[in-house]
Every structure is written in C-alpha cells, then in structure tokens.
C-alpha positions as CSV (number, residue, x, y, z in Angstrom):
1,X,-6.7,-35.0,10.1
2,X,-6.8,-31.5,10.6
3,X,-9.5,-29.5,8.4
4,X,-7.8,-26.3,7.5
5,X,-10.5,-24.7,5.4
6,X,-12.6,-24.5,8.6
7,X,-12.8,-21.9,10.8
8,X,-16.1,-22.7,12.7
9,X,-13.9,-23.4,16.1
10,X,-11.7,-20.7,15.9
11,X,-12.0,-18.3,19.0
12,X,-12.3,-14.5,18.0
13,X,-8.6,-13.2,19.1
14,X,-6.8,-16.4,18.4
15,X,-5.2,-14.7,15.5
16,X,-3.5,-11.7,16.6
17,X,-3.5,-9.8,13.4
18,X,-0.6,-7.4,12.7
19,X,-1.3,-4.0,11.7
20,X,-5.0,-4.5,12.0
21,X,-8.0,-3.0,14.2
22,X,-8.4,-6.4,15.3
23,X,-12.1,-5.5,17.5
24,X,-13.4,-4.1,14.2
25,X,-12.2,-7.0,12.0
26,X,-13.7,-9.4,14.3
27,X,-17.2,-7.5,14.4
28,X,-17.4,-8.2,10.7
29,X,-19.2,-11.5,10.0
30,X,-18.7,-13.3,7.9
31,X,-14.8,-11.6,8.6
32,X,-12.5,-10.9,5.7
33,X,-11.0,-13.6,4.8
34,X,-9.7,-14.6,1.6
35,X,-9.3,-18.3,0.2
36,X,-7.7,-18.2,-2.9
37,X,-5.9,-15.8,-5.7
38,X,-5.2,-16.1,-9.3
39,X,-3.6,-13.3,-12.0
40,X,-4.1,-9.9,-10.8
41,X,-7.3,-11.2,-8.0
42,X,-8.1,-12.5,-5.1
43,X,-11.5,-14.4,-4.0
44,X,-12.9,-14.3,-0.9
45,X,-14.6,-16.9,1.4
46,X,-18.5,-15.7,-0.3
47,X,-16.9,-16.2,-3.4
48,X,-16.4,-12.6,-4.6
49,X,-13.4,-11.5,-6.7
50,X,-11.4,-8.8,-5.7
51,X,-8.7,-6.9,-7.7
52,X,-5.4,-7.0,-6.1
53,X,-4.6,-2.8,-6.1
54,X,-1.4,-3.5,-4.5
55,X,0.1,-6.5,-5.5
56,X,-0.7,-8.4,-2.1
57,X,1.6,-5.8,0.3
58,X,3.7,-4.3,-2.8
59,X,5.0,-7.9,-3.0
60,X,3.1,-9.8,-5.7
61,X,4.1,-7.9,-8.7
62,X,3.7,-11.4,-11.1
63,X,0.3,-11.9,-10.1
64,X,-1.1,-14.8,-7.6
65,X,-0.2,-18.5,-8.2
66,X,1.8,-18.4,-11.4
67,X,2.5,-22.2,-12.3
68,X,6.4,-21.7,-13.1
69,X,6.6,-20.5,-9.4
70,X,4.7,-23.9,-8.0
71,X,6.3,-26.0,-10.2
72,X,9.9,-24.7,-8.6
73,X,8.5,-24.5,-5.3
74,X,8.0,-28.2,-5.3
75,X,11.1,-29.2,-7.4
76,X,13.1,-27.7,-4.6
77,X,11.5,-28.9,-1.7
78,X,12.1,-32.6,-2.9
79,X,15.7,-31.6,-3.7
80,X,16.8,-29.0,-1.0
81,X,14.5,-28.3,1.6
82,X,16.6,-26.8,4.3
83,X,20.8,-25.5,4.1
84,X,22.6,-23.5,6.8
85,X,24.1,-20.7,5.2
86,X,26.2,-20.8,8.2
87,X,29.7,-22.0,7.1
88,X,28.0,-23.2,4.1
89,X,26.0,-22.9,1.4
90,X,24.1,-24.0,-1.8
91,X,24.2,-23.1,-5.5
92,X,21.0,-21.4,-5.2
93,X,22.1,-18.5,-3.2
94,X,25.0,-18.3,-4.6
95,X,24.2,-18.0,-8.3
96,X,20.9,-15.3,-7.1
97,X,23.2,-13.3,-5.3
98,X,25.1,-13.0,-8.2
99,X,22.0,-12.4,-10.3
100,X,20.8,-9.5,-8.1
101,X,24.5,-8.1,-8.4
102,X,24.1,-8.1,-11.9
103,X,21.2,-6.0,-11.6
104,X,22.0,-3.6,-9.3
105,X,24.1,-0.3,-10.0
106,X,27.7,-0.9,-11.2
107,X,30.4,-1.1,-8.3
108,X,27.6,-2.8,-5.6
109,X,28.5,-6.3,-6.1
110,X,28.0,-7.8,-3.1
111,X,24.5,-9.4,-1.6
112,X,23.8,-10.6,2.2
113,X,20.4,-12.4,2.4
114,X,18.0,-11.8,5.0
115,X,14.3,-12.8,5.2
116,X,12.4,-9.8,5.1
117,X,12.2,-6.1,4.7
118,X,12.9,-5.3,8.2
119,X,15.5,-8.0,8.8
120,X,17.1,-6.3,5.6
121,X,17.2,-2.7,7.3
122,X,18.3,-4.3,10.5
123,X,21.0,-5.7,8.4
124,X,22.1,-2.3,6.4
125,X,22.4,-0.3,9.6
126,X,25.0,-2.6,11.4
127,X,26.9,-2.7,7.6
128,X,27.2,0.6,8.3
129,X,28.2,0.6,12.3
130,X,30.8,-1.9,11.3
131,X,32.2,-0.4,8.0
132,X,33.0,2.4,10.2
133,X,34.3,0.9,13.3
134,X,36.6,-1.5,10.9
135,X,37.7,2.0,9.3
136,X,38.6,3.4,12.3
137,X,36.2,6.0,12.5
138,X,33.8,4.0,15.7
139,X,32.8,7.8,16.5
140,X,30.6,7.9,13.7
141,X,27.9,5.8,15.6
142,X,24.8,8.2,14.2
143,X,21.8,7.5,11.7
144,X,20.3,9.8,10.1
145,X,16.3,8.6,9.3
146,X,13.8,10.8,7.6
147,X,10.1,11.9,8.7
148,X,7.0,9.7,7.5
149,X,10.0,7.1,7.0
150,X,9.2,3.2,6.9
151,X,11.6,0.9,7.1
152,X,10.1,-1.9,9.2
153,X,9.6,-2.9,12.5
154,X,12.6,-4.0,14.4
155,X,13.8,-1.6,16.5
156,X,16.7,-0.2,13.9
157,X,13.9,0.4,11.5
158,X,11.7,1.8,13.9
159,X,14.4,3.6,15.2
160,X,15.1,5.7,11.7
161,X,11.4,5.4,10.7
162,X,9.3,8.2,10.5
163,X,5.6,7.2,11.5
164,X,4.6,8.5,14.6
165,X,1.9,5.6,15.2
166,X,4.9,2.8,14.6
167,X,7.2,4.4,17.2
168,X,5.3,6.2,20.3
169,X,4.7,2.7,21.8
170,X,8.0,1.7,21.7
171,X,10.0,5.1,22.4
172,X,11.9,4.0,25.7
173,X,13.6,1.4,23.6
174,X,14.8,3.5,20.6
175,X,18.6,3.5,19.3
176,X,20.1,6.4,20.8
177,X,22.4,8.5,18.1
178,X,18.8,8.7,15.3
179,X,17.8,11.8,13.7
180,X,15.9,12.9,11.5
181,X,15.4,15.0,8.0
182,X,12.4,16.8,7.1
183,X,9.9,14.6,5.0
184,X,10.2,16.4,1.4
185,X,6.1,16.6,1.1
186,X,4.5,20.2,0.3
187,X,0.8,20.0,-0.8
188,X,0.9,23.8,-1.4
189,X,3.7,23.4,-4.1
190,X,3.3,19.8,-5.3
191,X,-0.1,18.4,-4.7
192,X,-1.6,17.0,-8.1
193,X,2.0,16.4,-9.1
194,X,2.1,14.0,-12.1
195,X,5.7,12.1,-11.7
196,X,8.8,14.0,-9.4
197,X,7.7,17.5,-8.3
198,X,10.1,20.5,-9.7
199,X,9.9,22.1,-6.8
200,X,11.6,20.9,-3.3
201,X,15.2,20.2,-4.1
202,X,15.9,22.1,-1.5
203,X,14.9,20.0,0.9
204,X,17.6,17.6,0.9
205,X,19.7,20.5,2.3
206,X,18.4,19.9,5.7
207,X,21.3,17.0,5.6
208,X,23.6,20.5,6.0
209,X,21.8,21.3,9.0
210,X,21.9,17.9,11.1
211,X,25.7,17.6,9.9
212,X,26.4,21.2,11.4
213,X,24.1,20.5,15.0
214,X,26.1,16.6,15.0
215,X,29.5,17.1,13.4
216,X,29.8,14.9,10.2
217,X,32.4,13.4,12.2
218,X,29.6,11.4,14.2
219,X,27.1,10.3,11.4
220,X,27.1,6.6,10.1
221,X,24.4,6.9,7.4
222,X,22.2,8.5,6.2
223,X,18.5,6.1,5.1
224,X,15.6,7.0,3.2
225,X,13.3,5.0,0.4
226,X,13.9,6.9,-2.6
227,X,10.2,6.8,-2.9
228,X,8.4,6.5,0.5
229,X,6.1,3.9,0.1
230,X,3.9,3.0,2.9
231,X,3.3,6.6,4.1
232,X,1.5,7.3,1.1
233,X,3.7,7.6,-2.5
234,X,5.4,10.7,-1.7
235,X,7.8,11.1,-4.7
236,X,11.4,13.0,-4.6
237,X,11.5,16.3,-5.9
238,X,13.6,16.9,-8.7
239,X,17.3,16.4,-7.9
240,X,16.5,16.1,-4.4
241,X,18.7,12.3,-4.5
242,X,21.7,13.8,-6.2
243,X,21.4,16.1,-3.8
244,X,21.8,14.5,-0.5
245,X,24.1,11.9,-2.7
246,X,26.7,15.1,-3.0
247,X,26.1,15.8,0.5
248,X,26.9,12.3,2.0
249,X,30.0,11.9,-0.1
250,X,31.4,15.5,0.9
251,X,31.1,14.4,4.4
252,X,31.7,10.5,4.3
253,X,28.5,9.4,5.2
254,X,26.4,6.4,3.6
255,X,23.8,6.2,1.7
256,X,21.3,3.6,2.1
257,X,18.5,3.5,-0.3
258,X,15.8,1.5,1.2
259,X,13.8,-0.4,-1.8
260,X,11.8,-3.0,-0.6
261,X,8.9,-1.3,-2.1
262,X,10.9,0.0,-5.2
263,X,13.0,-2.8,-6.1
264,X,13.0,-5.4,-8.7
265,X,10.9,-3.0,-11.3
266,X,8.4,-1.4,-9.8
267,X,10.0,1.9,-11.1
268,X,10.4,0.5,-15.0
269,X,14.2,-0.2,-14.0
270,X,16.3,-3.1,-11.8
271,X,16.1,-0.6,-9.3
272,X,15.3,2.9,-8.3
273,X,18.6,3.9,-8.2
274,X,18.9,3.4,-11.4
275,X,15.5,5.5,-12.0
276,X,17.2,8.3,-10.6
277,X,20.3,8.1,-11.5
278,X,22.1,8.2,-8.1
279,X,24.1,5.2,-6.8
280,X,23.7,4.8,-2.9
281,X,26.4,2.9,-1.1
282,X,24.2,0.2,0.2
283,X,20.6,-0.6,-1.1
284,X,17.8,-3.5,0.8
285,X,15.3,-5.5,-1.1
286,X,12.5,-7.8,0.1
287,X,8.9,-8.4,-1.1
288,X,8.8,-8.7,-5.0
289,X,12.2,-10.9,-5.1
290,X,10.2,-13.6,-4.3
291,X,6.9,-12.2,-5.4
292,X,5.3,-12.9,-1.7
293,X,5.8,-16.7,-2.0
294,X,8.8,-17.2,0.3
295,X,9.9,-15.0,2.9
296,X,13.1,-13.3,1.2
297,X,14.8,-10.0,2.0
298,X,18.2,-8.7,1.4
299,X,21.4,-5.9,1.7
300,X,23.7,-5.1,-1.5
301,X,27.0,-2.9,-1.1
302,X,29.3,-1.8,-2.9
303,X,33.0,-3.1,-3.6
304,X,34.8,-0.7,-0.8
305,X,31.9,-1.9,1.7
306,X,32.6,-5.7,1.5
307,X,36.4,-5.3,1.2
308,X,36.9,-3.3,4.3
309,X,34.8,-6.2,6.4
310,X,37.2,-8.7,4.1
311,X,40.7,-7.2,6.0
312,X,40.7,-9.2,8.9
313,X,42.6,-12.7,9.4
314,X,41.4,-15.3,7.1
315,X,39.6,-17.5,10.2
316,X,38.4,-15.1,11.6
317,X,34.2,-14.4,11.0
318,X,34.2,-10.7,9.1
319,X,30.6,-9.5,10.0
320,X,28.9,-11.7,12.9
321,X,25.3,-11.4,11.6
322,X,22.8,-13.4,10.1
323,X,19.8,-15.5,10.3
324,X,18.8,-19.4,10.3
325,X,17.2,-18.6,7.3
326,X,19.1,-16.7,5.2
327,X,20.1,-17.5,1.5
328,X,17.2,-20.2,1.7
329,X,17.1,-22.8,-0.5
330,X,13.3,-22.2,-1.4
331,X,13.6,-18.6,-1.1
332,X,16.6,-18.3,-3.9
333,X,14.9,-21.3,-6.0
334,X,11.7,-18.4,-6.1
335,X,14.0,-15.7,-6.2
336,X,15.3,-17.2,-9.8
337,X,12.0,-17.9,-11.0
338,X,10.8,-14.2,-10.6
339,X,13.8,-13.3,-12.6
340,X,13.8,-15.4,-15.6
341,X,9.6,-14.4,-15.4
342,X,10.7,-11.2,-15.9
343,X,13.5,-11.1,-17.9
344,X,11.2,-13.4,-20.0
345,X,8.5,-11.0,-19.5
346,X,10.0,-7.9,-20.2
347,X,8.0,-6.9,-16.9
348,X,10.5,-4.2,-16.6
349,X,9.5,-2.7,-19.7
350,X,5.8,-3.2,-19.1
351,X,6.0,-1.1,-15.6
352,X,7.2,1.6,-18.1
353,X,4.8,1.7,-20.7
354,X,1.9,1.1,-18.2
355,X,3.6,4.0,-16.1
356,X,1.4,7.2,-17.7
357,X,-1.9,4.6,-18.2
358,X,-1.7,4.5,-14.4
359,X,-1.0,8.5,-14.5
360,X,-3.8,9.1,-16.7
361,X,-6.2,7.4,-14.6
362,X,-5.3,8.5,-11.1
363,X,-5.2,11.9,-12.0
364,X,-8.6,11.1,-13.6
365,X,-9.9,11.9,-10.5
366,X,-8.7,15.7,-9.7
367,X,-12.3,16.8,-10.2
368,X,-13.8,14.6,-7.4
369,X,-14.7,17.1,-4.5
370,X,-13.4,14.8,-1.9
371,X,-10.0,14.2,-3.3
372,X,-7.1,16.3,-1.8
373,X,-4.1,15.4,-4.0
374,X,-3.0,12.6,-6.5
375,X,0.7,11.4,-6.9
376,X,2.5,8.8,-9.0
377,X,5.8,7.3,-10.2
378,X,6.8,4.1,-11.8
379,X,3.3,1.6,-11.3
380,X,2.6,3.5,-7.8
381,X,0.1,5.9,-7.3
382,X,-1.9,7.9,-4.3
383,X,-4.7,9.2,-4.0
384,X,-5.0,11.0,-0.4
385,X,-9.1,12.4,0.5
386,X,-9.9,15.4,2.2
387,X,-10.3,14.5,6.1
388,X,-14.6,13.6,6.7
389,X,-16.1,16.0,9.7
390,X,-16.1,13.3,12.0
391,X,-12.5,13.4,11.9
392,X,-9.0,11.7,10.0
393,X,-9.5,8.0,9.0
394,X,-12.8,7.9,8.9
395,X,-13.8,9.1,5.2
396,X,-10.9,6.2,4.6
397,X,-12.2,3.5,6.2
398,X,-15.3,3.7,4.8
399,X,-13.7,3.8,1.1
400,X,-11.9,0.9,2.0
401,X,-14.9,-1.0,3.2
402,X,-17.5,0.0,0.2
403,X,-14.3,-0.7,-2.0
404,X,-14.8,-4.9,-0.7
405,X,-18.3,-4.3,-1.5
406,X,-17.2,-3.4,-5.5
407,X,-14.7,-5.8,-6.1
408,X,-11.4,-3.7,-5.1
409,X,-9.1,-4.9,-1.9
410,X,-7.9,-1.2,-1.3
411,X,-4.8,0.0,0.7
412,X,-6.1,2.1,2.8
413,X,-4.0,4.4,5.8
414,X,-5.8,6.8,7.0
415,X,-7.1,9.0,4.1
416,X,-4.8,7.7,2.1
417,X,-5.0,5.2,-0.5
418,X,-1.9,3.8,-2.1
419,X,-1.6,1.7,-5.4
420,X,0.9,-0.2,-6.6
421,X,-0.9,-3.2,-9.1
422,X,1.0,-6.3,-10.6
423,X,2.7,-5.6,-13.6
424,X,0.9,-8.0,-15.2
425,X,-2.2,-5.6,-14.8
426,X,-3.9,-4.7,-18.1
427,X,-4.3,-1.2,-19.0
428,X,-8.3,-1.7,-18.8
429,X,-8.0,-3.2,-15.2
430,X,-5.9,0.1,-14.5
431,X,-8.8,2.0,-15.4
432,X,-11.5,0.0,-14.3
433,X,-9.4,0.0,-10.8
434,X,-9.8,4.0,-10.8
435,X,-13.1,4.5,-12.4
436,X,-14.1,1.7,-9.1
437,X,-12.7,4.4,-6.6
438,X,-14.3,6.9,-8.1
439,X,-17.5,5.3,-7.6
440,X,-16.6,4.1,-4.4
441,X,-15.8,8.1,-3.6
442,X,-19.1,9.4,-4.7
443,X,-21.2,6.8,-2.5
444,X,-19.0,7.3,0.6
445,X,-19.3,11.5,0.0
C-alpha cells in the first residue's frame, strides 16, 4: 500500500509547483509543507500552526475542514459520484444554479458551470464572441482588459490580464483584437485610502479613448474585477463602475465583472455588484462556491444573453462549450453546503461588521517606516512595503518568510502583501494577524 504521508523518496523537482520559485522552495529543509488545517489554521509538517491570512488562495472563506462539508462530501460520493452534464444532468446542478441565480443581481438568471476561475473567464469571453456573432454584429470581435488585470491563466485570461510577469512568456500566442484600460491606481492621490478612493473617477473615461482609436463598432466586452484581487487590493474609485457601466451601454459593449475573488461575500453582499450598485451583463465565480474543497467555477448572464444563444432550431446545440466536469455532482453537492453555511451563518453579515475591525487594524500600521500604502474593502486588505536597497521583492520575501517563523502563512507578491481571512475569523485573530506583521516588519527593517 502506498504511504502517502511520506515524502522521504520524493525527488526534488518531481512536483512542478505552480506559481512558485521552485530552486528556493526546494533549498528549504525541512520544505514547506503543510499536513493538515482546521478553523481559521493550518499546521505544518514540525507541527506549527499557522493562521490562514487569506483563506487558503481567497477560497476558503468557511474555514478548513468544516464537518457539514465532509459529511456531504461523502454522502455524494456513495450516491453520485460522476454525471455528464453533457445532454444530461442531475438535481444538484440544477437546483445550485438556480441558487446562485437567486443570488445574483436581478435580470442575470442564467448559470454555466465551469471548474475554475480561469475556465470561468475562458467561458465569459466566448459568451460574449457568440452573443455578438448570433446578433449579427461578428465585427465586434475585440476585448477590452485592464492593466494589473488577473483573470487566470488560459490564454483568454492571459490575454485581457494585466500582469506583465503572467504574459511576456507567452506573448506570441495572445488573442489578437485585446486592449487595454489604464489600471485606476494613484499612490499620490489615494495611498492610505480606507475603503473606495474619492478621487479617480475619471479613470474609467479611458473606455472613451479605446472606443474612439477601435470604433465601438469592433468591441465585444469590456473585463475587469471590480476589485483587483491578486495584484494587490486596488479598490475602485468612487463611481468609477457606474462609470464605465454608462459607457458600455451607450456603445453596446459588455460588461463582465470578474469575481472569483469577490464573490459569494467577501464584499458583505452576494456579490460585488451588488456592493457597488452596478449590474454587469455577465459576472464569473470560482473559489469560495465551494470553499476550496471541489474544483468549481462558473459564468452568470443575464436574460437577453441566454435568450439570444436560445434562437436557434430546437436540435440544434446553442453554445458548443463546456467541460467533462462541469455542473459536478460533488462540486454542486459542496456548492449547497457553503450556501446553507452561510445563509445559516449570516456569513454575509459577518464580512460587514468585521469590515472596519479589518480597517482599523491594517491601517494600524501607517506609522511603520517601511510601509508604503494600506488599502481595504469588504474582508480584503493590502499592505504594500517600500522596495528594500537590494531591490523589489526582496523586503517581501523576507516578510513572508519570518511571517512562517510567527505563525502567519502570508500572501506575499512582491512587496505586497494581500489579506483576505475566513469570515469566520474573530475580531482578535484580525488583530493579532496585524499586530504579527507588524512585528514581522520591524525585525525584517
């Protein structure tokens, strides 16, 4: 029988870890592995807790190994282990889809399952394509991204991302048709920002610009995360959504919101839509639907979206897309779970009222010398550190590394640090979490 605690005969390099300095990982001994998580932590193989600052990969919002979660984990496997949603389905998907459409901003009633975050942008872009093509407008064949974007790694969220680092490899292989808007971050106006800046609306007018250099007549959609999540919690100015809202309407363009990162509460509402108050035309989801325990990833769209793919013959297959595992069976049997939890919960209302505790103690830290700016919205935060001598990264890295040492598994990119807890985080843990980096801070210098 295999033994798959150990590790002793595992060749440094087997694993091929993903957005990793694998050489410097593998220097590390013992390396940094983890072997179990519970609540709001996560032990490692010496034994040590650490404190789960960003709910696994924004994913884990419940906490680690919640017992109504394992419990329906296993109940489904012995029922439904496996369906095709090809041609078929199961109650499971269908009754979460129409869970999530309840959820989601009135008029977008209609969800296609995919399996992750990517696979969900992926997804949005050729709802787009198509809608137009099917309208009779296949001229408007153009996306419109946004700089320091994320939206995954295939090559349609690469494509409209905004990280240089995710895309020079790969540049040869682009979509052809992407621009993109300016990024909507000004340290000179906004830095120490607590919730949306007041200044930067403005920004959003740069839509005007691309429209006039393309022709409106050419633009699909237009894609951005209402709060861009992985490049560091850079939060929308004021008005800046209902801006570029007006702006895609005027000229018929789409508006995905991208909220794999904000969905499903993490902004103290359904979605971040509804945060904001502006209804895009397509939104994804991924990561906290499931709370990280199946892979599980998703479009919604609105009524005028799904009808125009629903005007071909009846035989005929409207949108040829998908994936083996869409809609699964143990993804939507999770996917209910995390629901009811926090419907049950009132997780939702939770995020809100830990909201300024989070605030508070971020922006605790303005007086630290090495600190450059703080932001926060909803239960996300930043804190992003002046650059050390030796050059950008390297002040982070070693925050990240001293953090392990003090019981905090930090997100760390570059000089940034990014925090987005589990909502079932207390408001002393959120404290104790910031008063850590501070100390963390001050020994790194």
């Amino acid at each position: 029988m295999s033994n798959f605690d150990s590790v002793a005969t595992v060749k440094k390099g087997t694993y091929w870890q993903p957005f990793t300095a694998n050489r410097l990982l593998q220097a590390n001994s013992p390396p940094r592995t983890l072997v179990a998580a519970k609540g709001a932590y996560y032990e490692n193989v010496e034994g040590q807790k650490l404190f789960d600052t960003l709910s696994g990969l924004w994913c884990t919002p419940l906490g680690h190994a919640h017992p109504l979660i394992a419990e329906a984990v296993k109940k489904q496997v012995d029922t439904l282990d496996f369906a095709p949603s090809f041609q078929m389905t199961h109650n499971n998907a269908l009754s979460l889809a129409q869970r999530i459409a309840d959820m989601a901003p009135e008029g977008m009633n209609h969800v296609f399952f995919a399996n992750s975050g990517s696979e969900s942008v992926d997804t949005a872009l050729k709802v787009a394509l198509g809608y137009h093509r099917i309208k009779g407008a296949g001229n408007r064949f153009r996306m419109i991204g946004r700089e320091r974007g994320y939206h995954g790694v295939g090559f349609g969220g690469m494509s409209v991302g905004g990280i240089l680092s995710n895309r020079k490899m790969f540049a040869p292989c682009m979509m052809p048709g992407v621009d993109h808007l300016r990024h909507t971050y000004a340290p000179e106006h906004m830095a120490f920002t607590r919730g949306q800046p007041t200044w930067g609306a403005d920004y959003a007018e740069d839509l005007e610009r691309l429209v006039a250099l393309h022709d409106a007549s050419t633009i699909a959609a237009v894609i951005v995360e209402p709060v861009q999540g992985s490049t560091g919690v850079i939060v929308p100015p004021l008005g800046y959504l209902q801006r570029l809202r007006e702006i895609c309407t005027k000229h018929g363009i789409l508006l995905i919101f991208d909220e794999v990162i904000s969905g499903f509460g993490r902004m103290g509402a359904p979605f971040a839509a509804q945060r904001f108050g502006v209804t895009p035309d397509i939104i994804t989801f991924a990561k906290a639907v499931t709370n990280g325990i199946v892979p599980m990833g998703g479009v919604i769209v609105t009524d005028e979206i799904y009808k125009m793919f629903m005007t071909g013959p009846q035989n005929a297959i409207e949108f040829c897309h998908g994936y083996t595992y869409s809609g699964h069976p143990l993804a939507a049997a999770v996917g209910h779970v995390v629901l009811d939890v926090m419907e049950s919960e009132g997780l939702f209302e939770r995020v809100a009222a830990l909201e300024p505790v989070l605030e508070d103690a971020a922006h605790s830290l303005a007086d630290v010398p090495q600190v450059a700016d703080i932001r926060n919205i909803g239960l996300t935060a930043a804190i992003e550190l002046k650059p050390a001598q030796e050059g950008v990264g390297v002040r982070g890295l070693a925050v990240f590394e001293e953090a392990l040492k003090q019981g905090q598994l930090l997100r760390v990119t570059g000089d940034i640090i990014s925090f987005g807890p589990p909502f079932i985080a207390t408001e002393n843990e959120l404290k104790n979490m910031m008063q850590t980096v501070r100390k963390v801070i001050e020994i790194v210098g």
